[in-house]
C-alpha positions in Angstrom: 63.2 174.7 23.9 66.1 173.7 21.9 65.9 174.7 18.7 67.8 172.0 16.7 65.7 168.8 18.5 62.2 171.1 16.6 63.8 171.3 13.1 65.0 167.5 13.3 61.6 166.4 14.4 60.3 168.6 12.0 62.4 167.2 8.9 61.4 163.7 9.9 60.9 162.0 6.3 57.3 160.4 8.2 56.4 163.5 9.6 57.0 165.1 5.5 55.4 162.3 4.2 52.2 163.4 6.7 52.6 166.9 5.4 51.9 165.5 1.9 48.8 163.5 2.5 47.7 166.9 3.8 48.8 168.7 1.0 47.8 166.0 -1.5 43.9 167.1 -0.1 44.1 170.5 -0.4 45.3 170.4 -4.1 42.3 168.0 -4.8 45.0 165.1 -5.9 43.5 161.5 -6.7 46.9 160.0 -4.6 45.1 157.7 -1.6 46.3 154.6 0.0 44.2 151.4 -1.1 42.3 150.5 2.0 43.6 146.9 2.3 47.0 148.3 2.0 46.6 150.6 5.0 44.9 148.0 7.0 48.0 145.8 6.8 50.2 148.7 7.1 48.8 149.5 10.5 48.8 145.9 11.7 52.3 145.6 10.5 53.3 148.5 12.9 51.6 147.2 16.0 53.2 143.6 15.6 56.6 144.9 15.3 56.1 147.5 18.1 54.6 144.6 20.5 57.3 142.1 19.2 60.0 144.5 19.9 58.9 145.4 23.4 58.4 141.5 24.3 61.8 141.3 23.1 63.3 144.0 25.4 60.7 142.7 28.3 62.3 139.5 28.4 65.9 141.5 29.2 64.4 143.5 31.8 64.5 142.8 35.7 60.8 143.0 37.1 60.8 146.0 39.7 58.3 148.0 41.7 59.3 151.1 39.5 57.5 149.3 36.9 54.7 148.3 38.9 54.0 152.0 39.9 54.4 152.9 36.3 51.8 150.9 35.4 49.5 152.1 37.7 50.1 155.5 37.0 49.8 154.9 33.3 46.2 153.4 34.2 45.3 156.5 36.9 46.2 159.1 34.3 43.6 157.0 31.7 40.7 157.1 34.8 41.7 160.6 35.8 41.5 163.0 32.0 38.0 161.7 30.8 36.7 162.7 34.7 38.0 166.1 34.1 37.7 167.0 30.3 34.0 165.5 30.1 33.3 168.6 32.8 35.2 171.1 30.8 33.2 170.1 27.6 29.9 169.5 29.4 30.0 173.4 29.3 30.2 174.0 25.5 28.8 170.1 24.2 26.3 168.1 24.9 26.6 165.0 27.2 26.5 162.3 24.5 29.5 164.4 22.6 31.2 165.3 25.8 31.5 161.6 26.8 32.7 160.5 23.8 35.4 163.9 23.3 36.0 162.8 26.9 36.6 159.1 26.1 38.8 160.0 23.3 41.4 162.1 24.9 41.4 159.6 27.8 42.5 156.6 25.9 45.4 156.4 23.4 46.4 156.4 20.0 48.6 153.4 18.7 49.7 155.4 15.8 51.2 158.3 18.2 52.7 155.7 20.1 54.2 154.0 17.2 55.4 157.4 15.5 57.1 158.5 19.6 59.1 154.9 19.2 60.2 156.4 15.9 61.4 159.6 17.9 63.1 158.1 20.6 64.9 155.7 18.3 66.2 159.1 16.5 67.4 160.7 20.4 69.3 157.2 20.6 67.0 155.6 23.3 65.4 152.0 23.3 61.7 151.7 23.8 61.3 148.9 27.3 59.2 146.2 27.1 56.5 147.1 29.7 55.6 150.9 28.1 54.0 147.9 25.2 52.0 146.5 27.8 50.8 149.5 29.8 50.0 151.4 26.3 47.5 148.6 25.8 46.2 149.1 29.1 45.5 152.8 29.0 43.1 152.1 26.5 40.2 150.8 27.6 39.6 152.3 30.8 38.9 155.8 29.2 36.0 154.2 27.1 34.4 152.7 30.8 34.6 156.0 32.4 33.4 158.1 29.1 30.0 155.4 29.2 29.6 155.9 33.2 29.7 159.5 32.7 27.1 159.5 29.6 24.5 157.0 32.2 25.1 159.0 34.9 23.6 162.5 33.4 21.4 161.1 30.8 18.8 159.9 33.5 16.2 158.7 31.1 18.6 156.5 29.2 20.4 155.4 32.1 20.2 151.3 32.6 18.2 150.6 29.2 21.6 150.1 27.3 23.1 147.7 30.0 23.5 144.8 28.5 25.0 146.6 24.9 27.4 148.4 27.1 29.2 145.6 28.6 29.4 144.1 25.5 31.2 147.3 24.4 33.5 147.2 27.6 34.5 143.3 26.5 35.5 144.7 23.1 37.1 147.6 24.5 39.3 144.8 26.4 39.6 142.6 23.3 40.2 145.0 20.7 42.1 143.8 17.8 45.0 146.6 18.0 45.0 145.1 22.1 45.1 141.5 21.3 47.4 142.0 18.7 50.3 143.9 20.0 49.8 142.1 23.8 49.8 138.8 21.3 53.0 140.1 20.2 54.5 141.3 22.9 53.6 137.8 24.5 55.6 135.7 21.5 58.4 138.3 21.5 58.8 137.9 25.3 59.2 133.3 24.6 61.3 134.4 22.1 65.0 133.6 22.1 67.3 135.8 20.6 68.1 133.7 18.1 64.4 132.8 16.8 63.7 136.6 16.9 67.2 137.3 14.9 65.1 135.3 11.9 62.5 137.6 11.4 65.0 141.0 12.7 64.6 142.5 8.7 61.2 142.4 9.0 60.5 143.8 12.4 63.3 146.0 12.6 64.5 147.2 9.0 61.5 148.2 6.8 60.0 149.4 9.9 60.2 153.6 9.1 59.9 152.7 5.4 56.3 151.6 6.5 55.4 153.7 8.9 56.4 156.6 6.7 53.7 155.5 4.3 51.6 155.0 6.7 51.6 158.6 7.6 51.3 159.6 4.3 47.8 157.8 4.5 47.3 159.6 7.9 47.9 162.9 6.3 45.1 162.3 3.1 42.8 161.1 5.8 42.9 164.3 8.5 42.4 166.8 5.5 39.4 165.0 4.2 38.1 165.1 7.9 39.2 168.6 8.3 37.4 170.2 5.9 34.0 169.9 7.7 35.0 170.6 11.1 35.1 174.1 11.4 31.2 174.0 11.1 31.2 173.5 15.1 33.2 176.6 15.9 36.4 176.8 17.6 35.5 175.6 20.4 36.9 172.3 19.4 39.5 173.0 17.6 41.2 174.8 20.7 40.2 171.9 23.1 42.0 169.2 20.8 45.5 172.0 20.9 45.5 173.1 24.1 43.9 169.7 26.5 46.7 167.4 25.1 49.9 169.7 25.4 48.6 170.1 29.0 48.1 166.4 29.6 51.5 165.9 28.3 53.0 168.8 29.9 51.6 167.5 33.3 52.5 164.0 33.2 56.4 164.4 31.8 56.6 166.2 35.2 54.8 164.1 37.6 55.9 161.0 35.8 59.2 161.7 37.8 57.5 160.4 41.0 57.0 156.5 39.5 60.2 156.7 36.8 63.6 158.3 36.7 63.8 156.7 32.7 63.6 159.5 30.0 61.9 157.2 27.5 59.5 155.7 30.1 58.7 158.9 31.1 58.6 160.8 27.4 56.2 157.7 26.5 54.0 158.3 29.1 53.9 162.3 28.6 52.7 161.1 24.6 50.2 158.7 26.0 48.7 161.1 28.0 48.5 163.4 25.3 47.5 160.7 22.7 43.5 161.0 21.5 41.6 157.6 20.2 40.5 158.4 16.7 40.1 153.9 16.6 38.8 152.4 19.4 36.8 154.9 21.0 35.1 155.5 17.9 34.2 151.9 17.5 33.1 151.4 20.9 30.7 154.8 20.9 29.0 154.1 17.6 27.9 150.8 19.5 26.7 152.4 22.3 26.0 156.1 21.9 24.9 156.6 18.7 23.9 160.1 19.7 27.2 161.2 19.2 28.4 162.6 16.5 31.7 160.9 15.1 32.3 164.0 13.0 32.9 166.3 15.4 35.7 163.6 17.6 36.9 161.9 14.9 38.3 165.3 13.4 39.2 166.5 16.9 41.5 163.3 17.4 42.9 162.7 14.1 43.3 165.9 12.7 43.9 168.5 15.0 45.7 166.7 18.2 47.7 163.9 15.7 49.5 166.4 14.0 50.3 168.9 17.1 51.4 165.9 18.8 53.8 164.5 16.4 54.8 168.8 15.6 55.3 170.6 18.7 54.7 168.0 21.5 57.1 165.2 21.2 60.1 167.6 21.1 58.0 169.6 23.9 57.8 166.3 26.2 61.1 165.5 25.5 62.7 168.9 26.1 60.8 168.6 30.0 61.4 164.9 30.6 65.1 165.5 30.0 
């Protein structure tokens, strides 16, 4: 792997400022993010992302290549939960297999958000339709995660119907979805000269923000961390080891649908993404028999910070 795209990656100022939420927890500091604060932070990130991409959507010529990508993005969100819930079925039981399952099926919006951030630094634009099909790969993890749960739990299967489609609606209308498909929607009307009037604040304070962001990121995994070696490590090698494959994997076959290096490098981080967001909202609805502190941890502390370490420059090295 090349060594000089690792130390840049690694020198990030929102990847350092991740390091010292983490540190910030192990040396018992009082430094946290107000809630409210983080809340808009995060909001802030997926309106300029969706903006941004509706922007470059409206300057791109509609294609079957983009058609195929989409479908593959979706297939790839079907396909891990089906294999992963087996693989934990073995070491978990089926309520936390689903939900591990779910989680490292759908995305993250904050992965996506930070592999913009990379890309920008290799000199490569972001196109409009990776917004949409990120949005897309969401949801369909979280229906296959709740079939798979019905399917072995016999005696609980068809007594939650009605609560679960009401959790496959939200999984569809999810604020982080309707916000950044809102905004890749108004970004797409958009003329260039309406979206030049709001440029500074979609464009310019962007890795200002998302470096504090991180920074909240970072306090949050080490709190999470501290009680998850309780289950073993068993876990903590699933959440390493399942997403550099899934990202492995797809940066190669992504080749088939895309010749694009940031299409293709966005679609390796997807893969490799875990929900620590929407998943967890959607199983605490439905499956309250599993336990959110053995995923949440797996997602947001273990496979956030080996994605945005050693996979992005991974991913990029093979899609290049």
């Amino acid at each position: 792997m090349n060594i000089d795209l690792l130390l840049e990656n690694l020198t990030n100022p929102a990847l350092l400022f991740f390091v010292l939420g983490l540190i910030a927890v192990f040396l018992k500091s009082d430094l946290e993010i107000p809630p409210n604060s983080s809340k808009f932070i995060s909001l802030y990130l997926l309106f300029a992302i969706g903006f941004k991409g509706g922007q470059e959507l409206a300057h791109e010529v509609f294609s079957w290549e983009i058609v195929w990508t989409i479908l593959f993005g979706i297939g790839i969100s079907l396909a891990i939960p089906l294999y992963t819930f087996f693989i934990l079925k073995k070491k978990l039981n089926i309520y936390d297999s689903g939900a591990v399952a779910a989680a490292y099926g759908s995305i993250s919006a904050v992965t996506f958000v930070t592999a913009v951030s990379y890309l920008e630094m290799q000199q490569l634009t972001l196109h409009g339709h990776m917004v949409a099909i990120m949005a897309l790969m969401e949801a369909p993890a979280i229906v296959v995660g709740l079939i798979l749960i019905s399917s072995y739990d016999k005696m609980n299967a068809g007594t939650e119907t009605v609560k679960k489609r009401k959790v496959i609606k939200h999984s569809f209308t999810n604020g982080s979805v309707l916000l950044i498909l809102g905004s890749l929607l108004i970004g797409f009307l958009a003329s260039d000269a309406q979206a030049e009037g709001i440029k500074p604040f979609t464009n310019d304070i962007f890795k200002g923000f998302l470096a504090i962001f991180l920074l909240d990121m970072g306090i949050t995994s080490g709190k999470k961390l501290k009680s998850f070696f309780s289950y073993g490590w068993f876990p903590m090698i699933f959440a390493i080891v399942i997403p550099l494959f899934n990202g492995c994997v797809v940066a190669l076959l992504s080749s088939s649908v895309t010749d694009d290096i940031s299409n293709r490098f966005i679609l390796a981080i997807l893969s490799a993404s875990a929900s620590y967001i929407a998943v967890p909202a959607a199983m605490k609805m439905t499956v309250p028999k599993s336990n959110p502190g053995l995923y949440l941890p797996m997602a947001l502390a273990v496979t956030f910070p080996i994605n945005i370490t050693i996979g992005m420059p991974l991913y990029f090295y093979l899609v290049s």
